[in-house]
C-alpha positions in Angstrom: -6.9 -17.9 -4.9 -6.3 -19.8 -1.3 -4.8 -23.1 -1.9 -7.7 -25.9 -0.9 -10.9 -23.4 -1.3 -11.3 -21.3 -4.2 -10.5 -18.1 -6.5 -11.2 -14.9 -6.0 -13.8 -12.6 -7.2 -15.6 -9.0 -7.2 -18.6 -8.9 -5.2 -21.2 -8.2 -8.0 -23.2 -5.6 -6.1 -19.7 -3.9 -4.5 -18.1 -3.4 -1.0 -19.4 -1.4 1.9 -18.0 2.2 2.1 -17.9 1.6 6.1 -16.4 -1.9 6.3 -12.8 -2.5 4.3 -12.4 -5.8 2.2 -16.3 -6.5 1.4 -15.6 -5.8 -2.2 -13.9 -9.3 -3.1 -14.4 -12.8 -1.9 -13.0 -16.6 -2.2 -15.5 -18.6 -3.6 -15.1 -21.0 -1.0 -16.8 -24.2 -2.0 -14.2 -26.4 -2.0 -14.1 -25.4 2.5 -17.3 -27.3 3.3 -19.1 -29.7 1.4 -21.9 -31.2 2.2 -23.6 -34.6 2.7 -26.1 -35.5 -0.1 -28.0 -32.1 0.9 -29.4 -32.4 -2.5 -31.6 -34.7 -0.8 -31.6 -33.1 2.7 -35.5 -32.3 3.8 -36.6 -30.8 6.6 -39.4 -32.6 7.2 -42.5 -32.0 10.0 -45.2 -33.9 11.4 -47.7 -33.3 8.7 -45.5 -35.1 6.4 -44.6 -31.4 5.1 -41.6 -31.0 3.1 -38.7 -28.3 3.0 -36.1 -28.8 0.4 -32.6 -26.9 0.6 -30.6 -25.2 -1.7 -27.0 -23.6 -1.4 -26.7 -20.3 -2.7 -23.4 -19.4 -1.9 -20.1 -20.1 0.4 -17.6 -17.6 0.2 -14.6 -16.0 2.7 -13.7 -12.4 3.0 -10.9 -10.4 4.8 -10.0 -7.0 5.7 -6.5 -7.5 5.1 -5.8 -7.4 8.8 -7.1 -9.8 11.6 -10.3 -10.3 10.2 -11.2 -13.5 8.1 -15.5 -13.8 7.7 -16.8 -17.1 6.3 -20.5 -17.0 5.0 -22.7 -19.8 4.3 -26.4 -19.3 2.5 -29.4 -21.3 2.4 -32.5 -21.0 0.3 -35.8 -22.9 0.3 -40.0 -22.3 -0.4 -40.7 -21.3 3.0 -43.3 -19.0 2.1 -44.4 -21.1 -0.6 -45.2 -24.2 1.8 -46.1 -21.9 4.8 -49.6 -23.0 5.6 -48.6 -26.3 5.8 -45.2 -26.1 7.7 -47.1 -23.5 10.2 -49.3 -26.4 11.3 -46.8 -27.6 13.4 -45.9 -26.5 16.4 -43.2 -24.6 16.7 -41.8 -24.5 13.2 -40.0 -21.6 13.4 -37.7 -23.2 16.2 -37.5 -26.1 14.1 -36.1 -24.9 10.9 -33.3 -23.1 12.8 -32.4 -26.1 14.8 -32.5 -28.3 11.7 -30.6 -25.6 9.4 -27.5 -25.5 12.8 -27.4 -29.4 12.6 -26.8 -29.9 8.7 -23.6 -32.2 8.6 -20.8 -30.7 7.0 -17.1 -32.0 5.8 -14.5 -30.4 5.8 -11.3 -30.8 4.2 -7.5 -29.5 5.0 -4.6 -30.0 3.2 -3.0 -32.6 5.9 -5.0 -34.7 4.0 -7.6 -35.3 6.6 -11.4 -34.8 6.7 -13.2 -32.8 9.5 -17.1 -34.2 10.1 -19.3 -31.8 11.9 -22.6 -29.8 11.9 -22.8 -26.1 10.4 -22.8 -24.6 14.0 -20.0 -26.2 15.4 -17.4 -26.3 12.2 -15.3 -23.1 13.0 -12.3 -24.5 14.5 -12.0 -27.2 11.3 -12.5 -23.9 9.1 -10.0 -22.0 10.8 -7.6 -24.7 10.8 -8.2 -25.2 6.7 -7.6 -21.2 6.5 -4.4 -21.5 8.5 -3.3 -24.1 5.8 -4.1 -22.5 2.8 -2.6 -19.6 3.8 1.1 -20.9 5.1 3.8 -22.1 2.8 3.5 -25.7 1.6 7.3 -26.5 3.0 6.7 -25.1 6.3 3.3 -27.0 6.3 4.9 -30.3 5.9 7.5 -29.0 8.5 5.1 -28.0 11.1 6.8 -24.8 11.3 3.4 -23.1 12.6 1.7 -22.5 15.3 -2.6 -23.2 15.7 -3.2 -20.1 17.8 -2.4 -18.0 14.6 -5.7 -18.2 13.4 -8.7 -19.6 15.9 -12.6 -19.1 15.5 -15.0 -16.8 17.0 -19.0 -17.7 17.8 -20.9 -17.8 15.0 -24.2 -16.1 13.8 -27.3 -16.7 11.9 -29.5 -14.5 9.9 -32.8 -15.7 8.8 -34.7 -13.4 6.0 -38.2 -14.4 5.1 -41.3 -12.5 3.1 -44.5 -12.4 5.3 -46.9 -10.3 3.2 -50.0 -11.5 5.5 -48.5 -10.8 9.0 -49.2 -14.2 10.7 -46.3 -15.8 10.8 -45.2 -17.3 14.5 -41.9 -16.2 15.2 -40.0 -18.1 18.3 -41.7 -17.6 21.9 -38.5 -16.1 23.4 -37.8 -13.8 19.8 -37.9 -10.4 20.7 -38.6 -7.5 18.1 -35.8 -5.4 18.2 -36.9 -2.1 15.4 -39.6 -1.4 13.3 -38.7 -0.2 9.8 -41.9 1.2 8.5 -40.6 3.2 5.2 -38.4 -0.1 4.5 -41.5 -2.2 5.1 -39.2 -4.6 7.4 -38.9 -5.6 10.9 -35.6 -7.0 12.9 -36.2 -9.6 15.7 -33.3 -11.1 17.8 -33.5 -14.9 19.4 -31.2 -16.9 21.0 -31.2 -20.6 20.1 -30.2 -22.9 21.9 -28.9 -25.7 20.3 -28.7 -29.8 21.6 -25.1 -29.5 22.9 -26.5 -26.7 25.2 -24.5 -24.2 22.9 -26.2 -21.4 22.0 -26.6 -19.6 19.0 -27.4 -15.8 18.6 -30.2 -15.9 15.4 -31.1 -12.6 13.5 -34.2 -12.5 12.0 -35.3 -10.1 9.2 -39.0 -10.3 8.6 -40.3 -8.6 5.7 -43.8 -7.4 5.5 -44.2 -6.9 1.7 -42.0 -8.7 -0.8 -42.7 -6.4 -3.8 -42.5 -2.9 -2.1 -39.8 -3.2 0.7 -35.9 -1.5 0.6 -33.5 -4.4 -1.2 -31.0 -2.2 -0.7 -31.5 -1.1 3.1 -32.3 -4.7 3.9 -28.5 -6.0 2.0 -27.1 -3.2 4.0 -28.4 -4.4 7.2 -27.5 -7.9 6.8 -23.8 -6.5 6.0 -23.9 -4.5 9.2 -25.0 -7.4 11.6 -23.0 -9.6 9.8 -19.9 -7.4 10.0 -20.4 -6.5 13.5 -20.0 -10.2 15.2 -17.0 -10.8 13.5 -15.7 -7.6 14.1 -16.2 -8.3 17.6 -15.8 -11.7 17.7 -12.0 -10.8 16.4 -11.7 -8.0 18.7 -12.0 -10.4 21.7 -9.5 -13.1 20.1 -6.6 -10.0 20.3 -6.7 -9.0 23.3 -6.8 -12.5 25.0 -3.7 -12.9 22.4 -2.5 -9.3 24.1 -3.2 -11.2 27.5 -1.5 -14.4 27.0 1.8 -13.1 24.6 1.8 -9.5 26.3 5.4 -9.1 26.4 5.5 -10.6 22.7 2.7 -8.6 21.4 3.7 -5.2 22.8 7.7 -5.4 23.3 8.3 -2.6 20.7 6.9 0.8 19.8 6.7 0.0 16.2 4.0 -3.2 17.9 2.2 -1.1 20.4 1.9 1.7 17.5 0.1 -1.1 15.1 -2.0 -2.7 17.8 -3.1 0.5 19.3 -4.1 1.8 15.4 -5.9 -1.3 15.0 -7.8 -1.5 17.9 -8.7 2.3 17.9 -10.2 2.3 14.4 -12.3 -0.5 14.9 -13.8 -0.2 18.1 -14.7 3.3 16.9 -16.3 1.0 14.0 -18.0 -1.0 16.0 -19.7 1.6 18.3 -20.7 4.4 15.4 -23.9 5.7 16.0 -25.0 5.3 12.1 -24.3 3.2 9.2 -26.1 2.9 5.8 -28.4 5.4 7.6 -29.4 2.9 10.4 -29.1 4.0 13.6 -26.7 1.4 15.3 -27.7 1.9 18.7 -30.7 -0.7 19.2 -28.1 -3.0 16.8 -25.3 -2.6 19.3 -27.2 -2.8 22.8 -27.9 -6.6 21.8 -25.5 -7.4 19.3 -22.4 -7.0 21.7 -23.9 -9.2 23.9 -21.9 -12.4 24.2 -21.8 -15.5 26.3 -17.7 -15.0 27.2 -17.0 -11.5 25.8 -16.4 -10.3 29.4 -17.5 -12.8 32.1 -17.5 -10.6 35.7 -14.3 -9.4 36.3 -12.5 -9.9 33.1 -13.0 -6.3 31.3 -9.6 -5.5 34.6 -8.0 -7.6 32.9 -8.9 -6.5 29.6 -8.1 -3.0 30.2 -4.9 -4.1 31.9 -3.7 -6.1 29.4 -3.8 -2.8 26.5 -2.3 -1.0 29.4 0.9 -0.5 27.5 -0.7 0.5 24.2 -1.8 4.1 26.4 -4.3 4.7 24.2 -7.1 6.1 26.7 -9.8 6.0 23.3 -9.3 2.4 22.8 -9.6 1.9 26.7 -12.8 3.7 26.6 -14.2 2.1 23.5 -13.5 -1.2 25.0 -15.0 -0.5 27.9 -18.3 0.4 26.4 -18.1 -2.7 23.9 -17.4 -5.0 26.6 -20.1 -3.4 29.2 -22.8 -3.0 26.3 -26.1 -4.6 25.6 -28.5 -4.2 28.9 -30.6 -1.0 27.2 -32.9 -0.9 23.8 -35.2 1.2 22.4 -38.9 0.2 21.6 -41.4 1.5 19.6 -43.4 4.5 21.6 -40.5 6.1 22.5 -40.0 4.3 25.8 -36.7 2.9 26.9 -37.0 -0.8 28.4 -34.8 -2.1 30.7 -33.8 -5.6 30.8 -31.5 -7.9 33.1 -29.1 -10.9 31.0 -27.7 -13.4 32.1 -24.0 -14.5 30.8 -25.8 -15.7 27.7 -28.3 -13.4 26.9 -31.2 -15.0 28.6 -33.5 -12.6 29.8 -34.4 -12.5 33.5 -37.2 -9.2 33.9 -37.7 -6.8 31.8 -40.0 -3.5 32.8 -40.7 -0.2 31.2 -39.5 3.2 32.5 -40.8 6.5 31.4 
């Protein structure tokens, strides 16, 4: 168990053969409660109603650098659809409600941590840091808050449309069509009212009673598994950046770090998992407001200098460069200029 959140437990449908340390989680309910969200409604302009339910908060690790936190919302959407889709926009406004639900969040400093969903990762990551540190050196302050910070976080959105006409986001952009799985994946970026934004998955189903369970699980894992992966991959090497001399003073270090990095950056960037091909994943999935601002990847690259690992320099490169190319349906390749944050600029199609 981790002191403060919860006991740990078999996942009831098993791990991932391709990512370590899916197979268990901590149920994690004690890390965030919530504000009377019993009674939380989203509620639109044609005095339509949207309850909420919590399905599930749990944390996972892969033994290593990695620690995931998941959070999962129910409700009737396709139930109440034809009234909700009266209003304008409703699609925007679910996700923008959903991103501000208030949240609290204890530690075991005794204090309380009020914030929305979106914006709660540095409270959680401070809870984790607790819960895993000895209570004497707790109470000593004998640690240190760069030992365990939080990366950007991501949203996944899963809904039945058996009738095709529901009205995604304007700026959501269809990103594979999975005709024998009955499904299609859809990428947005939403910006949220602190100007943050947040990168949003959406997994549209287009039959509820015929599509892949299994395929669509698997693909929620993988997108899932791939920000975090990431997301931790550019907390170590601005750790490698800041405590270089530290980090990599000793061969028994740079052998470690140098494993570590080459295993999962050759993770991050296989071609295929659970028999989907990763590349239209990847080219927008490693796409990131701060992963490497202009000039940075030098740095980057200079920073694992000492590990001399030229596959980890070259995997890095890619991941940090990637995102600008996707496949589309008909076979043709579109081309399309991002800004820092994944706004779209042009975008025009080449044979």
């Amino acid at each position: 168990m981790l002191k403060g959140i919860g006991i740990t437990k078999r996942r009831q449908n098993g791990g991932s053969v391709y990512w370590s340390g899916e197979q268990k989680y901590c149920q994690a309910e004690k890390a965030i409660r919530f504000q009377d969200l019993d009674k939380y409604r989203i509620r639109f302009k044609n005095n339509a109603i949207l309850s909420t339910d919590c399905e599930f908060r749990r944390i996972n690790s892969d033994g290593n650098f990695l620690v995931k936190y998941e959070i999962g919302f129910s409700n009737s959407f396709e139930n109440y659809f034809l009234a909700i889709s009266e209003n304008k926009d409703y699609f925007h406004k679910l996700l923008l409600d959903y991103c501000s639900i208030n949240v609290i969040i204890n530690n075991l400093l005794g204090t309380k941590a009020f914030s929305t969903i979106s914006n709660c990762g540095k409270a959680l990551s401070e809870l984790y840091l607790y819960s895993t540190t000895r209570h004497q050196a707790l109470i000593n302050g004998q640690i240190e808050s760069w030992w365990v910070s939080c990366g950007e976080p991501l949203c996944i959105v899963e809904y039945s449309d058996n009738e095709n006409n529901s009205q995604l986001p304007k700026h959501a952009k269809l990103i594979k069509k999975y005709d024998n799985q009955k499904i299609e994946l859809y990428h947005y970026w939403l910006q949220l009212p602190n100007n943050d934004n947040i990168r949003i998955w959406i997994i549209k189903i287009l039959d509820s009673y015929y599509y892949d369970r299994e395929f669509v699980r698997n693909l929620r894992l993988n997108l899932l598994r791939i920000n975090a992966e990431k997301e931790t991959l550019r907390k170590i090497i601005n750790l490698i950046q800041k405590f270089n001399e530290t980090l990599t003073n000793t061969d028994d270090k740079k052998k470690k770090l140098s494993n570590y990095l080459e295993n999962i950056t050759s993770k991050i960037l296989k071609t295929e998992r659970y028999e989907i091909e990763q590349k239209d994943l990847l080219s927008i999935a490693l796409i990131s407001e701060d992963i490497a601002l202009p000039g940075e990847l030098e740095s980057y690259l200079e920073a694992i200098k000492p590990l001399e690992n030229k596959y980890v320099n070259k995997n890095i490169s890619t991941i940090m460069n990637g995102g600008v190319v996707i496949n589309v349906s008909g076979g043709n390749v579109e081309k399309i200029d991002v800004t820092e944050k994944g706004n779209i600029i042009n975008y025009g199609n080449n044979d």
